[in-house]
C-alpha positions in Angstrom: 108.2 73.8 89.1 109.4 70.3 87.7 108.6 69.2 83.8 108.4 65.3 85.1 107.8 63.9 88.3 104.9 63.8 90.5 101.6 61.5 90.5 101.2 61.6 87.2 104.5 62.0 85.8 104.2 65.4 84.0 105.6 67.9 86.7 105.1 69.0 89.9 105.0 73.0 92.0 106.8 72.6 94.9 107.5 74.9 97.8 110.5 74.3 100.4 110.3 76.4 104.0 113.0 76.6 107.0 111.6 74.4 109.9 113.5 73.4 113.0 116.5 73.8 111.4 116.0 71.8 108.4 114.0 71.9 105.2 109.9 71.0 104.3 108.8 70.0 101.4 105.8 70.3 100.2 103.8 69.4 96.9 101.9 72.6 96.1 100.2 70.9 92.7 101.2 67.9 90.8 99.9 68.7 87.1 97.4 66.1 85.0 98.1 66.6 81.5 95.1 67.6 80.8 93.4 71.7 81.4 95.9 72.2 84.5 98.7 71.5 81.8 102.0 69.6 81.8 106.0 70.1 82.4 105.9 73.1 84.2 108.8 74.0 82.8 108.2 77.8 82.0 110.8 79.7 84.2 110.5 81.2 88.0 107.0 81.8 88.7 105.4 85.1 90.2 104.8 85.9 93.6 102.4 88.8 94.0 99.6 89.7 96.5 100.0 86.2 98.1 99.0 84.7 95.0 101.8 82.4 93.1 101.5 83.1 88.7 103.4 80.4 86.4 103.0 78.5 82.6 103.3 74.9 82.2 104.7 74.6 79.2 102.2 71.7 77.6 98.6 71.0 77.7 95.6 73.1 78.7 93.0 73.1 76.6 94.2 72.8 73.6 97.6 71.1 74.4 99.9 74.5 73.5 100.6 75.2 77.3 98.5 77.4 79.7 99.4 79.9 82.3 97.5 79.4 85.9 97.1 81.3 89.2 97.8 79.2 92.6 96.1 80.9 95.7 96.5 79.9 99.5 93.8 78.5 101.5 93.7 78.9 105.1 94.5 75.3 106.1 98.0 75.4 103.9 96.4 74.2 100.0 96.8 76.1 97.4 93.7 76.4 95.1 94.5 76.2 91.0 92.9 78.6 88.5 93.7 78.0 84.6 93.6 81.5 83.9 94.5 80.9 80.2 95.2 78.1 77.6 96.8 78.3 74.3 95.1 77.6 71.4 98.2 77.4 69.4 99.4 78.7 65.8 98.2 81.9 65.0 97.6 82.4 68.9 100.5 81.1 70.9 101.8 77.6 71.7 104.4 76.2 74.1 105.4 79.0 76.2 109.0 78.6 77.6 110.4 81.6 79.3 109.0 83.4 83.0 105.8 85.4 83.0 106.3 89.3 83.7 103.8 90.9 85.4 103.4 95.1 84.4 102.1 97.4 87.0 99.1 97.5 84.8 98.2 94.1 86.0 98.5 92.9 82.9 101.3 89.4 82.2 103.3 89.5 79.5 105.3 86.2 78.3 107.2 84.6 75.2 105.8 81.6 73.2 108.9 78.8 71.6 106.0 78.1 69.0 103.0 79.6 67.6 102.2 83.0 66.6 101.2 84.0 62.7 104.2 81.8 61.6 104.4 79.1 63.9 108.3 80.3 65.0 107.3 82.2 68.3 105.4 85.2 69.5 104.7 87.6 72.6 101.7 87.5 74.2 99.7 89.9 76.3 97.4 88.6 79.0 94.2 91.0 81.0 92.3 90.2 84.0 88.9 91.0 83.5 87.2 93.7 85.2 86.9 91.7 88.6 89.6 89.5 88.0 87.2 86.1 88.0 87.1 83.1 85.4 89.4 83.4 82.2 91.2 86.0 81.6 91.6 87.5 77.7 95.3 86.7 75.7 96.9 88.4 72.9 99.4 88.2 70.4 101.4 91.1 70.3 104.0 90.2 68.3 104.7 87.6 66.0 108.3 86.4 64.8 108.4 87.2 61.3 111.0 85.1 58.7 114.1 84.5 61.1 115.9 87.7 60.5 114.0 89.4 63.4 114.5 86.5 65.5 112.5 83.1 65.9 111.7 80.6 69.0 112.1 82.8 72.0 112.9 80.7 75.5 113.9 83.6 77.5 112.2 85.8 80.2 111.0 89.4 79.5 112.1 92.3 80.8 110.4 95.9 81.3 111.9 99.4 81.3 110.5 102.7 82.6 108.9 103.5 79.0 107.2 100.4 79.4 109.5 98.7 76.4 109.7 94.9 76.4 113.1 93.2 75.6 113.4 89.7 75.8 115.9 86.9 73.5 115.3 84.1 70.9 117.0 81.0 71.0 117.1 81.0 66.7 117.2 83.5 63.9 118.9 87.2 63.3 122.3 85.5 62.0 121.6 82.1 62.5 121.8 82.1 67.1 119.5 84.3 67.9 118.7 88.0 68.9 118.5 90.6 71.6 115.0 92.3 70.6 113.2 95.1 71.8 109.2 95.4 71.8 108.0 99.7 72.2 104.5 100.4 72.6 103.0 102.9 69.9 99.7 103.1 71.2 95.8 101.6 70.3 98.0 98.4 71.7 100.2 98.1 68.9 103.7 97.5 69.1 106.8 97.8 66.5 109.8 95.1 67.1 113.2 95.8 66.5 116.6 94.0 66.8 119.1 95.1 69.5 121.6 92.6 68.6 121.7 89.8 66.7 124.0 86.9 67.3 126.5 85.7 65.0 127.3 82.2 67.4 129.9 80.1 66.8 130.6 78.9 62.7 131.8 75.7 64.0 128.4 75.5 66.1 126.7 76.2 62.6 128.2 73.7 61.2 127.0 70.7 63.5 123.2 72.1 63.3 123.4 71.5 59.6 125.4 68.3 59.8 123.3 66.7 63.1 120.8 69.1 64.0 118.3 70.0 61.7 118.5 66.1 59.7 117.9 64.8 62.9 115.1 66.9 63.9 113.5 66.2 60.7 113.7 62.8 61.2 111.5 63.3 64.4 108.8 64.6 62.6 108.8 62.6 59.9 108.5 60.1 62.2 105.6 61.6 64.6 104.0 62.4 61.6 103.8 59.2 60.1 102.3 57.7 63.3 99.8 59.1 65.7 101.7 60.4 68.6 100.3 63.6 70.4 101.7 67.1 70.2 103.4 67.3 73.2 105.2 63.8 73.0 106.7 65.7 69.8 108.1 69.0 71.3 109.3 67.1 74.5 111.4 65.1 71.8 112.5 68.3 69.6 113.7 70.1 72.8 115.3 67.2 74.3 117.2 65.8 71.1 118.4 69.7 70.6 119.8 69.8 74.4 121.8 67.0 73.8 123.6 68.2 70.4 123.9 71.1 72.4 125.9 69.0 75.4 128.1 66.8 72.8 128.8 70.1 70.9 130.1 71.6 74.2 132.1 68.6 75.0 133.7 68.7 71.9 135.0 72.0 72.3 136.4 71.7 75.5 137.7 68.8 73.9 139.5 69.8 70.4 141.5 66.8 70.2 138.5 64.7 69.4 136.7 67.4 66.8 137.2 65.0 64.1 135.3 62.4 66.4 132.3 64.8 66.5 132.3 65.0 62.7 132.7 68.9 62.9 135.0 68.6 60.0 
């Protein structure tokens, strides 16, 4: 998948296959924006039963992101199935990191936003009976204050007991954690922290000097005016990969620290 590009500009599914000794392309689906979803930016996709499984990350819906089913037709198109759409905060919203399929059936996946307190859940999707139309979502867990861990980017991952583990991008002590997700039956699960990480002081340091006054910026300024939800999280996520890049340069470059105003 790409989060720009295409027809429309918001992404494209692609497939490339060995011919003749070179490489086809091939544009699976180019995205809308609008119930198909936008920036298909959510990690690998699934490949099961012939049948390709992915999230954009935006739109759907209700503009928090949907994940979709792609099935091949017998004259090479693919036909695309909105199998769910975010309805964002207390449901999910902007889901970021690969889908994991259980042998259940059932896909699991993260959410950056959403969730009880708007910082990120886990979510739990089910075909229905015959595996037609919509199938139902689920928040299984929602990211509490920060301490557990907040904004999860990451893909899931499954052990024999059927435990979920998966990583947030914020939170625990200030970069994130390594949590773990164990079933306790009646579908309820109990989150706990493997690991939280304590990141770089110096890296703290320019989020509270750059980061968070220039995020806050943003939304005072998509506030004020009326731009649309996803123009605001494309934004946020971009303006944060590029502190992230100077930050970075300036430690492989310590010479110039007092250039980056980490002092």
């Amino acid at each position: 998948m790409t989060p720009t590009g295409g027809a429309n500009g918001v992404g494209t599914i692609y497939k490339i296959h060995p011919h003749s000794g070179s490489w086809d392309f091939q544009v699976v689906h180019t995205f809308t924006g609008g119930a198909d979803g936008a920036t298909g930016s959510a990690g690998r996709m699934l490949l099961q039963d012939g049948r390709l499984y992915g999230a954009a990350t935006v739109g759907g819906l209700y503009g928090s992101g949907v994940v979709f089913e792609l099935t091949p037709t017998a004259v090479g198109e693919w036909n695309f199935r909105a199998l769910y759409s975010f309805h964002g905060q207390p449901d999910g919203s902007f889901p970021y990191g690969a889908l994991l399929r259980a042998p259940s059936g059932k896909i699991y996946g993260t959410t950056y936003y959403g969730g009880e307190n708007g910082i990120g859940a886990v979510y739990e999707l089910s075909p229905g009976p015959d595996d037609v139309g919509k199938w139902d979502g689920r928040v299984i867990y929602s990211f509490q204050t920060g301490s557990d861990g907040n904004s999860p980017i990451s893909n899931l991952v499954r052990d024999a007991a059927g435990n979920l583990y998966g990583t947030t991008s914020e939170g625990g002590l200030g970069s994130g954690t390594i949590f773990k997700l164990k079933p306790i039956g009646g579908g309820q699960w109990t989150e706990s922290v493997v690991h939280p990480f304590a990141g770089s002081a110096r890296w703290w340091l320019f989020l509270q000097r750059h980061g968070r006054r220039s995020i806050r910026k943003l939304l005072r300024r998509y506030r004020s005016r009326r731009h649309g939800r996803r123009r605001l999280r494309l934004q946020v996520h971009a303006l944060r990969r590029q502190q992230l890049r100077k930050f970075i340069q300036c430690s492989l470059n310590p010479r110039k620290i007092s250039v980056c105003n980490l002092v």
